[in-house]
C-alpha angles and dihedrals in degrees: 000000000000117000108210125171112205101212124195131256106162137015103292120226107200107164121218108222105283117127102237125181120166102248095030086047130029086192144062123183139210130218122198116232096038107225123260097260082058086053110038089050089055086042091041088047095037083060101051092044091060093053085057092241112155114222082247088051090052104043086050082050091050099049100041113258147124110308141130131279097261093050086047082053102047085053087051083051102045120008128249135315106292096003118143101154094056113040103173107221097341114121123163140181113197149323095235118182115245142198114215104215127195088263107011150023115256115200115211129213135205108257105250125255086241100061112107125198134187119246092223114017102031104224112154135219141175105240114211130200109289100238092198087059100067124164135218092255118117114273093029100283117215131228115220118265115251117209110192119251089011121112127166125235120260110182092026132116135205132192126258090255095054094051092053092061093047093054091059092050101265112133111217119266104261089232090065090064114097114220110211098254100046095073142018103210139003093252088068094031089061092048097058090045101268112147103176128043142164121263088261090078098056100040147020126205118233112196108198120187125213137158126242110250114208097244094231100045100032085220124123129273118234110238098017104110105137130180111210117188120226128199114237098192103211121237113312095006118133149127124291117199143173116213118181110267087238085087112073119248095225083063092058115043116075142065116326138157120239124182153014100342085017095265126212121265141153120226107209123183114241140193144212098020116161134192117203118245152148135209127255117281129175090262108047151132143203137233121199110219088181135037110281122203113209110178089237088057106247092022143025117280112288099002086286096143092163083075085075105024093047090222144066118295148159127213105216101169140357131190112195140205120213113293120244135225121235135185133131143195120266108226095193100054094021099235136107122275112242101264113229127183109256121202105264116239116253091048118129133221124193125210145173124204136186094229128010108252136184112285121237121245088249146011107222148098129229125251120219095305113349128112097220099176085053092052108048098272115135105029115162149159123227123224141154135251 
């Protein structure tokens, strides 16, 4: 695997799920990190521009017809025209959010559902299924301890070392955490020791107004004022992502645009990145890093989680983030894709085995016609509770 980091350029637009259309909506929102399906189609694209194919080139390719060499080879990369469920060669894990130190890039990590912290000293602990509060549910399914005056941190990042240390049962020490007020952006934050910090520190929003023109007269539209939010990443803050060694690095660094407006950023090659991980015991959980589609919504269908782990399992708890909606546009027929709630990163399964067993490369299913495990869905660390 390939290590890129997408560096910005520009402001970046990448819209949450919401259907927006100047004149039904007045307002368009942005979600930081963008999801998988934003980041694959620049990469995707990024890698058919450096081979010089035209989008006509490639559509001929992808049908069928008659095209040129290159156009034959980006198809071979990275599958046809509109295709999500057959990739070609394309294969990505992220994109994962990263601080570009003075030395180093540091990968950040969405704080775990699991990690408690208290509302005044900030002492921090990593809460476990309560085993005297049991459902109904088949296998004796456990609801999530509560530990008064303790919350977790939605919205929050760590950094990869942190998180190490948190996958092997070590809280984080309460001076790493960054308070609001102390500093204005992660960069900072790093530099005086801080290890864990709110959103606002790796990226600004930047709300921009405009007016919707009739496309035949150039004049303005009653009624079609709109307001569209942009992500500002702070200082150092970009993508990290991981793309199979079978493309060729020289078609991936350089300038590309990512993006709603097809924004400005620059793809670098990096080396030495390392996201934090263990291996499978028979006592452990996982944490999704990246958003993660079940076709019962936060799980498989019927409960049934040897279907992705390949193995007998038994879900014995789950603390869960906010779900997110996920849809997308089809570029080959024109039309939405059908939006469906992903698992958000940062949420935590429990789950007991008989024996330990190798993990798979990713925990997801597929929706109607998207490779998800191809395309950076279902990324996850392992650890024990």
């Amino acid at each position: 695997m390939t290590w890129i980091e997408i560096r910005p350029q520009d402001v970046w637009l990448f819209r949450d799920g919401k259907p927006f259309s100047a004149g039904e909506d007045h307002s368009a929102h942005s979600m930081f990190p963008p999801t998988p399906l934003t980041v694959q189609g620049a990469l995707r694209q990024k890698i058919s521009v450096s081979l010089g194919v035209s989008i006509r080139q490639y559509k001929n390719a992808s049908n069928g017809k008659s095209s040129t060499k290159e156009a034959e080879k980006a198809v071979a990369y990275i599958g046809k025209h509109g295709e999500l469920s057959d990739v070609g060669k394309f294969n990505m894990r992220g994109p994962f959010v990263s601080l570009r130190t003075n030395d180093d890039i540091v990968p950040l990590l969405p704080t775990p559902a699991d990690l408690l912290k208290h509302d005044k000293s900030h002492e921090f602990c990593i809460s476990k299924p309560d085993q005297t509060l049991l459902s109904d549910m088949e296998g004796g399914f456990q609801f999530p301890e509560v530990i008064e005056n303790y919350e977790n941190l939605p919205g929050y990042w760590m950094t990869a070392d942190t998180f190490a240390q948190y996958l092997a049962n070590t809280p984080p020490n309460s001076a790493t955490f960054n308070e609001d007020s102390e500093h204005q952006d992660a960069f900072t934050a790093y530099q005086h020791g801080k290890r864990i910090w709110h959103n606002n520190l790796v990226y600004q929003s930047d709300n921009r107004f405009g007016v919707s023109t009739n496309a035949l007269t150039s004049f303005r539209e009653e009624g079609q004022l709109y307001q569209v939010q942009f992500i500002r990443p702070q200082h150092g803050i970009g993508l990290l992502v991981s793309i199979s060694a079978d493309i060729p690095t020289k078609l991936l660094s350089g300038a590309m645009t990512i993006g709603g407006e097809q924004r400005q950023a620059n793809v670098e090659l990096v080396e030495n990145v390392v996201i934090p991980t263990r291996s499978i015991s028979d006592h452990f959980k996982v944490i999704f890093l990246t958003p993660a589609y079940f076709d019962d919504g936060w799980q498989p269908q019927n409960g049934d989680w040897s279907t992705v782990f390949g193995h007998s399992v038994m879900l014995k708890s789950a603390v869960l983030y906010r779900p997110l909606k996920i849809g997308g546009w089809n570029s080959e027929k024109g039309t939405a894709r059908a939006m469906h709630n992903y698992v958000a990163p940062g949420s935590i399964y429990y789950f007991e085995t008989q024996e330990p067993f190798s993990a798979p490369n990713t925990l997801t299913q597929n929706p109607e016609d998207i490779n998800t495990q191809a395309l950076g869905f279902g990324q996850y660390a392992v650890g024990e509770w």
